[in-house]
C-alpha positions in Angstrom: 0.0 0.0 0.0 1.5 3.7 -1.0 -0.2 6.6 0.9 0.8 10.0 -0.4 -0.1 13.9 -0.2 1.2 14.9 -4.0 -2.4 16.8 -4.3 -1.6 19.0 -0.7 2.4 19.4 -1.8 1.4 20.8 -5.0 -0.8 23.4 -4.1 1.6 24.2 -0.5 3.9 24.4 -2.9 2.0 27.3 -5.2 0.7 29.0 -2.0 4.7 29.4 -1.0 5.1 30.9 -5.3 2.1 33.0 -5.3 2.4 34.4 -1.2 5.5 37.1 -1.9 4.2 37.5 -5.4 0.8 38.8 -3.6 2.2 40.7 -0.9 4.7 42.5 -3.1 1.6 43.4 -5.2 -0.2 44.4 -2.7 2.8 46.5 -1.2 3.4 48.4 -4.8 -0.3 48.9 -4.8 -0.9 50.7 -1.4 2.5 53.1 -2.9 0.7 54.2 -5.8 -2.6 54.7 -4.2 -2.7 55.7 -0.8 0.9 57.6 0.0 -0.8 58.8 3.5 -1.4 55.3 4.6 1.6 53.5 2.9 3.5 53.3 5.7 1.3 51.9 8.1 -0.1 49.2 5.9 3.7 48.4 4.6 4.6 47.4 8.1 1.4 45.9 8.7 1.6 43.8 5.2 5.3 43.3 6.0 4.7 41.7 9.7 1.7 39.5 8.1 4.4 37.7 5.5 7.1 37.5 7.8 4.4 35.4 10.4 3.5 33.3 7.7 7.5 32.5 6.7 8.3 31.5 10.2 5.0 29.7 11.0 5.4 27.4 7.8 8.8 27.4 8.6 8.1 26.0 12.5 5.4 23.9 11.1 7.8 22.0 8.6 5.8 20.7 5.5 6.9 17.8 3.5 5.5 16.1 0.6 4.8 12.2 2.2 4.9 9.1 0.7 4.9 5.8 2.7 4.5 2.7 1.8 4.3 -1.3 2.6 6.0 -2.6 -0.3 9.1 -5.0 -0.8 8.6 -6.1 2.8 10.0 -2.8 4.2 7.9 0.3 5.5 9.6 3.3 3.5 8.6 6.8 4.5 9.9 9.3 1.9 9.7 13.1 2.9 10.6 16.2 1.1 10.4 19.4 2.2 7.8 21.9 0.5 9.6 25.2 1.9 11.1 27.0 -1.3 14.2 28.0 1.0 15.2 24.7 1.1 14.8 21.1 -0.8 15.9 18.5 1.4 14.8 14.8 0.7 15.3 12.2 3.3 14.1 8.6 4.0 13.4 6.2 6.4 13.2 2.6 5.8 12.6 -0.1 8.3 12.2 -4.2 7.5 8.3 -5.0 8.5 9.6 -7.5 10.6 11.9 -4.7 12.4 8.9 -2.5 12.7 7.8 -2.0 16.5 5.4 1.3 17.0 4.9 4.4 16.0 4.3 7.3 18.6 2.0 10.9 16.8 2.7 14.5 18.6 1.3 17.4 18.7 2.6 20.7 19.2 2.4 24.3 18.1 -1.3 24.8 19.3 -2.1 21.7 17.1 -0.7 22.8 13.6 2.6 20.7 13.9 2.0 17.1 14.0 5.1 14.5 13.8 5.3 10.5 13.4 8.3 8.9 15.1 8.7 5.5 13.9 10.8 2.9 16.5 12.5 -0.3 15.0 14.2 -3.7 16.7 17.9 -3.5 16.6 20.2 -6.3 18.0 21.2 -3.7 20.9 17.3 -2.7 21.3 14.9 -0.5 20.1 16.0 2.3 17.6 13.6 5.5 18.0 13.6 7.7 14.5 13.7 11.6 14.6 10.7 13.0 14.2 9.0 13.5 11.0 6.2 16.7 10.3 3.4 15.0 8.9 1.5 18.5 8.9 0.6 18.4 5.4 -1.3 15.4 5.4 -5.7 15.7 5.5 -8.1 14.1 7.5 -8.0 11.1 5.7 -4.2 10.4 4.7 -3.5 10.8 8.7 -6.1 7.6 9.2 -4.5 5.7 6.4 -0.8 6.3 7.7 -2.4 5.0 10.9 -4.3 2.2 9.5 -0.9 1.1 7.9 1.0 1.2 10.6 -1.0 -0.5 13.0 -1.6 -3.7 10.3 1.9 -4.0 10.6 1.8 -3.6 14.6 -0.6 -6.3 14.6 1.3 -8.5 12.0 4.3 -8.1 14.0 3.0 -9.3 17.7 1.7 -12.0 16.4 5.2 -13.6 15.1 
């Protein structure tokens, strides 16, 4: 089974193009138009996008993708931020596969999967991965997924 956000990447990913674009508009505009209230609603405008850079920024959006296949659980992640383009992945044998722990933090807007694994010397915790970006209904399928395997693996 693959579970994937391309849809929710795609259009984080044109909401980080068309942000600046629309502030810088917006910026030019108030010059031309208002020059009595330009400077108020420059720093105003100017405050708003620097909010919205470090919130996405604390928040940490990646483009998912995990899957089931080839007897390993592989959980891809690339970040969405336009700053940077970091792509990183985790892949753990099923059989190795022990839990997976969800957080939340940031008043509920940053959620993060850590995966654990068996290792000869114990149990191997992952770092923390943002799963942020993922809806409703990708969150329940990465859970779904990962708790088959749970299952699968107390068994043996």
């Amino acid at each position: 089974m693959k579970i994937e956000n391309k849809k929710t990447a795609s259009l984080i990913r044109l909401i980080y193009l068309f942000v600046p674009i629309f502030f810088t508009a917006l910026i030019a505009l108030t010059f031309l138009f208002k020059p009595t209230l330009n400077y108020i609603l420059f720093t105003v405008l100017l405050v708003i996008l620097i909010l919205f850079i470090l919130i996405s920024n604390k928040i940490k959006l990646y483009y998912i993708m995990l899957s089931d296949e080839a007897k390993k659980i592989t959980l891809n992640y690339l970040t969405l931020s336009p700053v940077e383009n970091k792509k990183r992945s985790i892949s753990i044998p099923q059989k190795d596969f022990i839990k997976y722990k969800l957080n939340t933090s940031f008043y509920g807007f940053k959620k993060t999967i850590i995966l654990y694994r068996k290792t000869p010397k114990g149990t191997a915790k992952y770092p923390p991965v943002s799963i942020s970006s993922l809806n409703k209904k990708e969150l329940l399928a990465v859970e779904r997924l990962l708790k088959k395997q749970m299952i699968l693996n107390s068994k043996h």
